[in-house]
Structure formats: structure tokens, C-alpha cells
Backbone as JSON Lines, residues from 0, in Angstrom:
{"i":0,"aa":"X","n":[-7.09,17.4,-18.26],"ca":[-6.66,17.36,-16.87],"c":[-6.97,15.98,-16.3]}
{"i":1,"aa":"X","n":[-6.18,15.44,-15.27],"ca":[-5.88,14.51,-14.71],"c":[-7.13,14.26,-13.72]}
{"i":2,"aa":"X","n":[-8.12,13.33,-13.4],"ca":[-9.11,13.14,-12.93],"c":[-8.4,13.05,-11.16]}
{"i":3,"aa":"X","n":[-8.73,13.44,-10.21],"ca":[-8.17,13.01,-8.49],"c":[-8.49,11.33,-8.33]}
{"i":4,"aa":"X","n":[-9.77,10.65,-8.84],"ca":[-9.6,9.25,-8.97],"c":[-8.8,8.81,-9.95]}
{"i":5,"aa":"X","n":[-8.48,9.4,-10.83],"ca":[-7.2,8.59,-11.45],"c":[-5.78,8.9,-10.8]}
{"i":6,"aa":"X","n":[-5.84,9.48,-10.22],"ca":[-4.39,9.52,-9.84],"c":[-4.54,8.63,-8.48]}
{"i":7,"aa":"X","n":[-5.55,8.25,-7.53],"ca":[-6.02,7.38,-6.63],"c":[-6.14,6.09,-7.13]}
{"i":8,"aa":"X","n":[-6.66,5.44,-7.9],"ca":[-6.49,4.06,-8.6],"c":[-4.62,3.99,-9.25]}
{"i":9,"aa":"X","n":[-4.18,4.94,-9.78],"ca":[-2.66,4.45,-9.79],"c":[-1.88,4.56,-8.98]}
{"i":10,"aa":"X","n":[-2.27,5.12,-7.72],"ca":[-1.13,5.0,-7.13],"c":[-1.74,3.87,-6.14]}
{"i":11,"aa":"X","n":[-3.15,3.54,-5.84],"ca":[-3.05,2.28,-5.28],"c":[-2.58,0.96,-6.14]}
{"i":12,"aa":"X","n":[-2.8,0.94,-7.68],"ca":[-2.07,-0.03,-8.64],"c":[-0.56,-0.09,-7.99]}
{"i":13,"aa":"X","n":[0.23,1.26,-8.35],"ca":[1.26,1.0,-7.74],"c":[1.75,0.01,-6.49]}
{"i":14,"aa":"X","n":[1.18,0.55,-5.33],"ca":[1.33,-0.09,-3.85],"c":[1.13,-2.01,-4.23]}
{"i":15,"aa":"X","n":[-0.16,-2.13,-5.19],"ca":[-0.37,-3.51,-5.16],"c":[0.28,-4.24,-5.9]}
{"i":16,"aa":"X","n":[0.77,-3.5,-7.08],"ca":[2.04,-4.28,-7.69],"c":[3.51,-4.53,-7.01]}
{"i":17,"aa":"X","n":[3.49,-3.68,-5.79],"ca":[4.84,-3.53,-5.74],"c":[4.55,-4.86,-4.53]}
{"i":18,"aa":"X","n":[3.61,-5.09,-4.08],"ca":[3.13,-5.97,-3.11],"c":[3.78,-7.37,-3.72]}
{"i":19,"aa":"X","n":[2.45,-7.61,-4.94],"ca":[2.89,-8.72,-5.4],"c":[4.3,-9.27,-5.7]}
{"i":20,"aa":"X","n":[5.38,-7.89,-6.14],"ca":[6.39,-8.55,-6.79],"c":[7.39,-8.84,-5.47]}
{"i":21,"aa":"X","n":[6.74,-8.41,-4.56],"ca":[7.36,-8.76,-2.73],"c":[6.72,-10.45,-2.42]}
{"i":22,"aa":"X","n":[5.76,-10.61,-3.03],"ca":[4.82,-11.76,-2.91],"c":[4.36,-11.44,-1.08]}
{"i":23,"aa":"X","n":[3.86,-10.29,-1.05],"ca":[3.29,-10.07,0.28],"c":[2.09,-9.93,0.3]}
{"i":24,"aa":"X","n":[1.28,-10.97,0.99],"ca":[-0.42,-10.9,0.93],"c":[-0.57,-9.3,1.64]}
{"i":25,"aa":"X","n":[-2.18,-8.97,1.69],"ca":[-2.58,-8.5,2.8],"c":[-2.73,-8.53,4.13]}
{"i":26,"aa":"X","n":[-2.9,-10.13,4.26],"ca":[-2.84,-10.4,5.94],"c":[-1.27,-10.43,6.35]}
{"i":27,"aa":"X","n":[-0.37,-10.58,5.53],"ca":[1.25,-10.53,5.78],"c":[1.31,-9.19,5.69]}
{"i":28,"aa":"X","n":[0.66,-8.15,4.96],"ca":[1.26,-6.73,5.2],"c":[1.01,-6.29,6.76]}
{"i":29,"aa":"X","n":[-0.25,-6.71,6.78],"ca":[-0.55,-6.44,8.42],"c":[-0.14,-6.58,9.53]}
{"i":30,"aa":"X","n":[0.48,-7.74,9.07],"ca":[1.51,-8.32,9.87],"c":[2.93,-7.87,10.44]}
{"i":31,"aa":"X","n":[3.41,-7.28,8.77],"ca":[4.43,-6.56,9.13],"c":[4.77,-4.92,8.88]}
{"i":32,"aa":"X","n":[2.87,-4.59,9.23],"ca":[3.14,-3.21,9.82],"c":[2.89,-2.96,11.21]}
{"i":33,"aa":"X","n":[2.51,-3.98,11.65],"ca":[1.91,-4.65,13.45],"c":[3.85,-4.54,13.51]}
{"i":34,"aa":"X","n":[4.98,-4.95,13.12],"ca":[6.03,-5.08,13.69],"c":[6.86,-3.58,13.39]}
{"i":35,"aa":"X","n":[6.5,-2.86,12.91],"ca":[7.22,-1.63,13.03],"c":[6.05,-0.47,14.1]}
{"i":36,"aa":"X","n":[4.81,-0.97,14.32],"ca":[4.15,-0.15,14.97],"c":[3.29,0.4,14.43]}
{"i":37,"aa":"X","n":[2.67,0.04,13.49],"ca":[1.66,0.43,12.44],"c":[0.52,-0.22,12.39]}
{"i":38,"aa":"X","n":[-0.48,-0.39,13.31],"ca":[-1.48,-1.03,13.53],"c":[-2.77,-0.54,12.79]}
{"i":39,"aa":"X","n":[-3.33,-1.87,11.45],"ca":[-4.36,-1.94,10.71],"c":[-4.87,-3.44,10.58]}
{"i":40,"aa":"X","n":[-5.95,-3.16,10.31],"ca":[-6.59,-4.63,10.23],"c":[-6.82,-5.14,8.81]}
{"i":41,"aa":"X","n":[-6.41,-6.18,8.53],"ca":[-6.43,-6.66,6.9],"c":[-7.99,-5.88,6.23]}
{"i":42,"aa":"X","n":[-8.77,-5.79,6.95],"ca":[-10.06,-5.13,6.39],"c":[-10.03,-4.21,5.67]}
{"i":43,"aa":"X","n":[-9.52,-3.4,6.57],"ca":[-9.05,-1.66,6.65],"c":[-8.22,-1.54,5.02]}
{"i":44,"aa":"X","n":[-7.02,-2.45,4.96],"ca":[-5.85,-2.63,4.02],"c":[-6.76,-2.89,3.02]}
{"i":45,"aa":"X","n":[-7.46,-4.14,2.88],"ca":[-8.02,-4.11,1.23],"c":[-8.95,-3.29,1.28]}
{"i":46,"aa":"X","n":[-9.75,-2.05,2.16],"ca":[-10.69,-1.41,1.33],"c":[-9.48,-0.01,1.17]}
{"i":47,"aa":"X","n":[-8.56,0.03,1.91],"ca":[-7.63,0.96,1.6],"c":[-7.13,1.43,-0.11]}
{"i":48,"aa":"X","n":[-6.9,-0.29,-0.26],"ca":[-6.42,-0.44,-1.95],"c":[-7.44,-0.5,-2.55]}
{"i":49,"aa":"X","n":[-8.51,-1.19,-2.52],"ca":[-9.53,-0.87,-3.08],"c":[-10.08,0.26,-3.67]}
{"i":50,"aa":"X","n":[-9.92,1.08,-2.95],"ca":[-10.62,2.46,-2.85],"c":[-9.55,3.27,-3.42]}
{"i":51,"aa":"X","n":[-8.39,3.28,-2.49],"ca":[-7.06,4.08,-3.76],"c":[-7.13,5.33,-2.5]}
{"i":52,"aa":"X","n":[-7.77,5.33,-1.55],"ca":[-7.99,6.39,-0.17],"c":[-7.11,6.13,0.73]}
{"i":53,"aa":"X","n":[-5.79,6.65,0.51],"ca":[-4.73,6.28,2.25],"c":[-3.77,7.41,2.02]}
{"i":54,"aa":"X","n":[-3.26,7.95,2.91],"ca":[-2.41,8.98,3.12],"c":[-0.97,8.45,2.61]}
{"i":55,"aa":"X","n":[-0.05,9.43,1.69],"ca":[1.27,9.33,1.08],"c":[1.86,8.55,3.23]}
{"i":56,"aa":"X","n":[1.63,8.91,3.96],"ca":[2.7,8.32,5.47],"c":[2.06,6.48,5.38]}
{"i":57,"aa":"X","n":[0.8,6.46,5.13],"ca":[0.28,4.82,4.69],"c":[1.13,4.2,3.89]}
{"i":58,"aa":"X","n":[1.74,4.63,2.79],"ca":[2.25,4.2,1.32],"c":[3.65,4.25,1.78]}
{"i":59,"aa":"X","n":[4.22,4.92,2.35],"ca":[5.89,5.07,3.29],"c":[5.64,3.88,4.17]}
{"i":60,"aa":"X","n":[4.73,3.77,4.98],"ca":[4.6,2.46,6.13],"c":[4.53,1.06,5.35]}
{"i":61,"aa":"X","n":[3.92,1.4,4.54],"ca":[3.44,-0.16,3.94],"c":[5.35,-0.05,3.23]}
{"i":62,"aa":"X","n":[5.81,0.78,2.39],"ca":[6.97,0.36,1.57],"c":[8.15,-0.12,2.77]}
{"i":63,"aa":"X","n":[8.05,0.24,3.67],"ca":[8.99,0.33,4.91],"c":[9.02,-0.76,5.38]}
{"i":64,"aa":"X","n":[7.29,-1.42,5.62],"ca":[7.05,-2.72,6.24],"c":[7.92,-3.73,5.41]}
{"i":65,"aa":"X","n":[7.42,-3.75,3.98],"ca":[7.47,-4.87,3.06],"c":[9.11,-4.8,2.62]}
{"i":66,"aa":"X","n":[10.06,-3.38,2.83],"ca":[11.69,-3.81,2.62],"c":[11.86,-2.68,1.33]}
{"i":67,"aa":"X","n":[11.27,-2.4,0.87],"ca":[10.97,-1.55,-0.41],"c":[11.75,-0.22,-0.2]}
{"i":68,"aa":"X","n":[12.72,0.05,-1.01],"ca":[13.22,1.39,-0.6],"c":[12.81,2.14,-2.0]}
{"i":69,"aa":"X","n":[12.38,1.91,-3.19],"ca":[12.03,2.64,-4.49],"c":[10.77,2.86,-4.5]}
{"i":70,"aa":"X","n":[10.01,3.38,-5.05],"ca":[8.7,3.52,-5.74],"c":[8.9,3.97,-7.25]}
{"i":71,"aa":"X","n":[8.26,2.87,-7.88],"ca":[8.32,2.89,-9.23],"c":[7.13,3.47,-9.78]}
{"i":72,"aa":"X","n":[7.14,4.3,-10.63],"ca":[6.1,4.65,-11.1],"c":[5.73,4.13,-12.16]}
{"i":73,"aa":"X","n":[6.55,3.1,-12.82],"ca":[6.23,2.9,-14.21],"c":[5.51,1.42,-14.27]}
């Protein structure tokens, strides 16, 4: 069986890969979740990914912010 932190470390892998291949820092995600109405502080964001702890509506905001309409799992 599938550990609940492993499925929390990949799906924050996910979010941060999909970041990079956007070439969107953290302080730019913040930035452009401040413009759809999604107010977090770059702090908040890297212990977010860090940790692999944010709600599936976090992971919709952040893909929404950054232009992203897929989530890849692979």
C-alpha cells in the first residue's frame, strides 16, 4: 500500500515540475495568484511544496495562475 506521504511528495513533485517547465519562480507564482485573487505569501508557497500539504483547490489555483490547463502525472 501506498504510503499518504508518498502520494504528498508526488504530487507536490508534480506542481514543481510543472512550475519549472513554466519557468515560474515562487515569488512569480505569488504574484500571479495575487492577480486572480489568491492571496499567499512566497513563505507559505515554499513550505507548501516543501511539505507536499495544500488542498487539490491550491493545485487548481496555482495551475490556473501559471496558464496550465493539463496535469501530468507522468
Amino acid at each position: 500500500m501506498v504510503e499518504r506521504t508518498d502520494w504528498e511528495a508526488r504530487v507536490a513533485n508534480i506542481l514543481k515540475a510543472e512550475l519549472k517547465r513554466k519557468g515560474v519562480t515562487y515569488a512569480q507564482l505569488v504574484e500571479k495568484l495575487a492577480a486572480i485573487g489568491v492571496e499567499e505569501k512566497e513563505v507559505n508557497v515554499r513550505n507548501k511544496l516543501s511539505r507536499g500539504k495544500f488542498t487539490a483547490a491550491f493545485m487548481a489555483a496555482c495551475y490556473e495562475a501559471i496558464g496550465s490547463e493539463t496535469i501530468r502525472l507522468d
